[in-house]
Every structure is written in C-alpha cells, then in structure tokens.
N, C-alpha and C positions, 0 to 999 in steps of 0.2 A: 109144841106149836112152832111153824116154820116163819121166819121174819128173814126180811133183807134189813140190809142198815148199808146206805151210803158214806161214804167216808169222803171229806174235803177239807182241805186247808187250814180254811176259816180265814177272817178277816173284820177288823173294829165294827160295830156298832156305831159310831159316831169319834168326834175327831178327839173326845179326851180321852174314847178309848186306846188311843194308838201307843200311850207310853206303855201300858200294861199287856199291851198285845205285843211289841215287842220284847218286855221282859219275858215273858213267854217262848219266843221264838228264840230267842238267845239263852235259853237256858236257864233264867234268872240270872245272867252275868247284867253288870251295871250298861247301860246304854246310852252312850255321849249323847249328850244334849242335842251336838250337831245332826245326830240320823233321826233322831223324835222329829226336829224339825223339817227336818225334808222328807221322811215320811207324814207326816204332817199334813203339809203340801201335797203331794201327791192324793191324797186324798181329799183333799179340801176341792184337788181340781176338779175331783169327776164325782164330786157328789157330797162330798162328807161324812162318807160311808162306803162299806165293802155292802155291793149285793150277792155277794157268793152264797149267804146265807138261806135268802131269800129264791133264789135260783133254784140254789139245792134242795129245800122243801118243797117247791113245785111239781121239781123232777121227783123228786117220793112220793108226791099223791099222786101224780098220775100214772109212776110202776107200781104202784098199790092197785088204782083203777084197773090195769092191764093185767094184774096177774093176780088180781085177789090175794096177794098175801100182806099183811103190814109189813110196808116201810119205811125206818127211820133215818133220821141224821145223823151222823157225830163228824166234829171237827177237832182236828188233831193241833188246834192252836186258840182256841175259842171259844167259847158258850157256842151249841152246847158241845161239849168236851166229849169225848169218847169215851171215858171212866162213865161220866153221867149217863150218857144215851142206853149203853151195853148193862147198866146197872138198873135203868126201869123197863127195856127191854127181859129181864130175869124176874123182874118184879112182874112183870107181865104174864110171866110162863113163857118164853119164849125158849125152846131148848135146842133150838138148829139153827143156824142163822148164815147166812146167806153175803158175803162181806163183798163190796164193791165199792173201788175205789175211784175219785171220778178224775182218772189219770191214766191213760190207756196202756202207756208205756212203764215197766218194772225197772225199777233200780233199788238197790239196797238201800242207796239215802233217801230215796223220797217213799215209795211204796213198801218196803221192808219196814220204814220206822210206822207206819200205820200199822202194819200185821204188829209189831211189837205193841205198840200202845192197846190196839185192841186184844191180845190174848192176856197183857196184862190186866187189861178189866173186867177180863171173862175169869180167872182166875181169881180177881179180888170177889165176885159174888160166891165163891166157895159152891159153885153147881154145877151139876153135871150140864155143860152147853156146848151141842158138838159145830166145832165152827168151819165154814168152807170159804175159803178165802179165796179170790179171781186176782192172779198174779201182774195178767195184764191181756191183753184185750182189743190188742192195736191193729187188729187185721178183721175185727169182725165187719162182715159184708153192710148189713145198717148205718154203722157209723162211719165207715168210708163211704158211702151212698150219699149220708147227710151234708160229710165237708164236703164233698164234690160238687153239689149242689151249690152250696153256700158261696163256694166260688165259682163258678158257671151266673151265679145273683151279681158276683162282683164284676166279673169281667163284662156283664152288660153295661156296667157304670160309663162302660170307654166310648167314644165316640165310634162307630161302626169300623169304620175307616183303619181304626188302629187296634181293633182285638186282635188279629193277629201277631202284633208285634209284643202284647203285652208278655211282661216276663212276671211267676208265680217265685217267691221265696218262702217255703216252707221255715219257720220257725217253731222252738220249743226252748225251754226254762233251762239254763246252762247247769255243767255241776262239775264239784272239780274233776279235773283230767285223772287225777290217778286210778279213778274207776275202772277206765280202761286196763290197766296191770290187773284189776283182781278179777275180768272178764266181766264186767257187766253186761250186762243184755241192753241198758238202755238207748246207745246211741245206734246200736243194728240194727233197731226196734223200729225207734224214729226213722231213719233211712229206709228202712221197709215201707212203714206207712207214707213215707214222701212216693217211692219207687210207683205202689201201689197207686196211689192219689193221678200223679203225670199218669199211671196208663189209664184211669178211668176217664181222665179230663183229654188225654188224646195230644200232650203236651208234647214237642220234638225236646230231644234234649239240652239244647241250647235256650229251651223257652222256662226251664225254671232250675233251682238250687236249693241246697239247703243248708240254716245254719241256726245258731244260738242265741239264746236274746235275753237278758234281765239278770246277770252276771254280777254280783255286789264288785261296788271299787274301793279299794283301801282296808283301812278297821282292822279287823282281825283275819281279813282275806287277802292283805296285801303279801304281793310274793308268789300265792296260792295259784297256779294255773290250773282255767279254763276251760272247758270245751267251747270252741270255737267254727270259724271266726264269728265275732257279734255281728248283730244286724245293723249296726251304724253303721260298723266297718264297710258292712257289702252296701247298702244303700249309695253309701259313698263312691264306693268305688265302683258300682254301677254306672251313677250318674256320670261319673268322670269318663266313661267307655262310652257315651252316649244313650242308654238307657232312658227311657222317658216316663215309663208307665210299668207299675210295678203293683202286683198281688202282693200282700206279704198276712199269711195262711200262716197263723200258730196253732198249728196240729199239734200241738203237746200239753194244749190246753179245751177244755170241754166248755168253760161258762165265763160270762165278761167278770174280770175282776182285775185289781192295779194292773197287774201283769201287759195287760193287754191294753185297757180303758187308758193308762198313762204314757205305758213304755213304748207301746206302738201307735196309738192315738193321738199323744201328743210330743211325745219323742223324736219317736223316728218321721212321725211328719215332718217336726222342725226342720231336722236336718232334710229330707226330700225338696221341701219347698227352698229350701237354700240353694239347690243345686237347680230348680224349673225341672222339681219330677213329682210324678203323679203316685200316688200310693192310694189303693183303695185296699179294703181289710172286709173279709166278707163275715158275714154278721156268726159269732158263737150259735153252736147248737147248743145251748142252756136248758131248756126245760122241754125243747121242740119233739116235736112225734117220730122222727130219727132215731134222738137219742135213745128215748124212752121206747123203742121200738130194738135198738139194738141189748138196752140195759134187760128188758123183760126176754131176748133171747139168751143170753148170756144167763138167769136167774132160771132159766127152764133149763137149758145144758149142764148147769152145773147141779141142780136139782136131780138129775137124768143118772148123771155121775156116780154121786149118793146114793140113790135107790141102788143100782148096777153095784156098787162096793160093798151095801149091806148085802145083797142077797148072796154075794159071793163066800161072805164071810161065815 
C-alpha cells in the first residue's frame, strides 16, 4: 500500500507542554529556566499553543481527498513523533511511502535531520518499506502561485496611492553560516524562490530583499554565526532610508506557527511601529487549495518516478 506522511516540526500542545518540547529540541540537554520562560511567553502570546499540528492534519485530509492515497503526520519534535506515525503506518500495511516535508527549501540541518529520523523508524519496524523522500520543492509552479497571491492579498492592505511604493522583504528560519563551506543548497534555494516570487509579482528590484529571521541569541549559540542580515536589522534600517510600507513574505515557512505568529507578528511590528512603518505579512498558505494542490502534484511526480525506476530495473 502507497501512503504519504507529511513531516513538520511540531510544537507544544499547551503552555506546560513547552519545558518538555524543549527538552526535546535541545537534545535532552538541561534547559535554563530563563529560555522555558520566554518561550513560555511567546506562546502564551499567540494562543497557548502551537497550531502547526492542527494545520498539518488538515493539510493531510485534504492531500488524502486529492489523491486518494492515506495521508499522515509525523513531527520531528512532538506528539505525534515520527518513530510513532512511520510505525502504525507498517502496522497498516503501508510498504511505499511517499515522504514530504512541509519545508520547501533542503538543508542538511533542517530537512536531512527528518530523512534521518524517518529512515530511522522505517528501519526500527524491521519491514521491507520502500521510502521516497522530496528533498525539497522550492520552485514547484503551485506553491509560488499560492505565496504570490498571498501577497498581491497583502499589498491590497495599502492605501491605493502607495502600492507602488510598497517594498516586499522575503524572509526564512536562519542557520548557522558554516553551511555555506560544506555547500548547502539551502540559501541558493531561498534566493531562487525569492528571485522567482519578484518576477511573478512584477516586482522592480529596488522594490523587495531578502534576509533571515528567528536566529537564537546567546545559550549555547553564542559566538556561532548566522545567516543573515536578520529582519530587525533590515526593518530598521529600512525605516531609517525612509521606507514606509513594507511586505515581509516568510517563504521559508508553509503554516502560521511561533516563528511567524510571534517573531514577525509581534516582533518585528514592534520594532516597524517604533520607527512610523507599515508591515503587513500576507496570510500562510496552511491547509489552503495551493498548497495542497502543489503537495498532490509533487506526490504524483514523485509517484511517476517510482514506477519509471521499477520498470527500468
């Protein structure tokens, strides 16, 4: 039997889950009081819960709906866990599966450590399940269709008068700089899909940028350089050029979760509104007929694939 299984994140369930979802993320390393509590917060602001969860299942029934195959969840930091998902998946009879990660852009830290956690699990069911993994996905025509849109929704926001002048700052999830020495793919990727995004939106190139956003400070990171610059930094220094009105498009994200709900929601507003600038953020394509439009073409090609490889063999 052929199954998809979406792969994301994860994020708490509610706010006592957040010490144990951190020990998680850190490895089981101990986690200072100080980051519980500010992640803590953060959560408490936008809800008292991560809906990445909740997003994510939607987005499965309805690439289930579209392609008649079952599809599941697993989260790489969460209930439910990708050992569990991949393991009643097998229980299911499931012996092909279809892996998509809901992160357009490939890097060895972020998308690499999901293929590991998942072959890991496919492996602990001791069965034969042949797996097809989607390394990344940043150019499919759908999902630059949908951000496009999503901002074209935002830039309406502006008073007539001043769309022209609004400027778009493409953002995505920072990681550290050494990446680049070992040749990752993931900031060429980003840069592509930004490249892409300005010529569908018709953008000149003085009308948008791109940069990096939600960079941990201090801890165990201090010292560790970034990809950069952060989106405070540019906000800032926008404003200071005169900038007034500003998109800020995190293409390196699919579904509303902290990342976005906090760091650019209420983050990077504060600082915007300090300076008398406009930020408007066009709405996540989460569960929307886009994505799930791009996700069930992506789940047919790579299907396509597969046949093509068997018969060759």
């Amino acid at each position: 039997m052929i199954a998809v299984v979406l792969l994301a994140y994860g994020g708490p369930d509610s706010l006592d889950d957040v010490p144990a979802y951190l020990h998680d993320i850190r490895g089981g390393r101990e986690t200072p009081q100080a980051l519980i509590d500010e992640i803590t917060e953060r959560y408490r602001q936008i809800g008292g819960r991560s809906p990445l969860l909740a997003i994510t299942r939607r987005a499965a029934a309805n690439l289930q709906a579209a392609t008649g195959l079952p599809a599941y969840v697993g989260m790489r930091h969460w209930h439910p866990y990708i050992k569990d998902v991949v393991a009643q998946m097998a229980a299911d009879g499931v012996d092909q599966i279809v892996a998509i990660c809901m992160a357009p852009h490939y890097s060895a830290l972020s998308v690499g450590a999901y293929r590991a956690r998942l072959e890991e699990a496919v492996a602990a069911t001791g069965k034969a399940i042949t797996v097809c993994f989607v390394e990344s996905w940043h150019t499919e025509p759908a999902h630059l269709e949908g951000v496009a849109a999503s901002i074209r929704t935002a830039v309406q926001h502006f008073p007539e008068a001043t769309r022209d002048d609004v400027k778009v700052i493409f953002t995505a999830h920072s990681l550290p700089a050494f990446i680049l020495e070992r040749g990752d793919p993931y900031d060429a990727q980003l840069r592509e899909t930004a490249r892409l995004l300005a010529a569908r939106l018709k953008l000149a190139d003085d009308r948008w940028t791109f940069c990096y956003q939600s960079a941990p400070q201090g801890g165990a990171q201090a010292g560790v350089p970034w990809l950069g610059p952060q989106i405070e930094q540019v906000v800032a220094a926008l404003g200071a050029q005169g900038e007034k009105n500003l998109i800020v498009a995190p293409i390196g994200f699919i579904a509303d979760h902290v990342e976005v709900l906090y760091d650019i929601d209420i983050g990077v507003q504060e600082i915007a509104r300090a300076r008398g600038v406009r930020v408007e953020r066009p709405p996540m394509l989460n569960d929307s007929a886009p994505l799930v439009a791009a996700l069930a073409q992506i789940t047919s090609r790579t299907l396509e694939d597969l046949r093509l490889t068997e018969r060759l063999r």
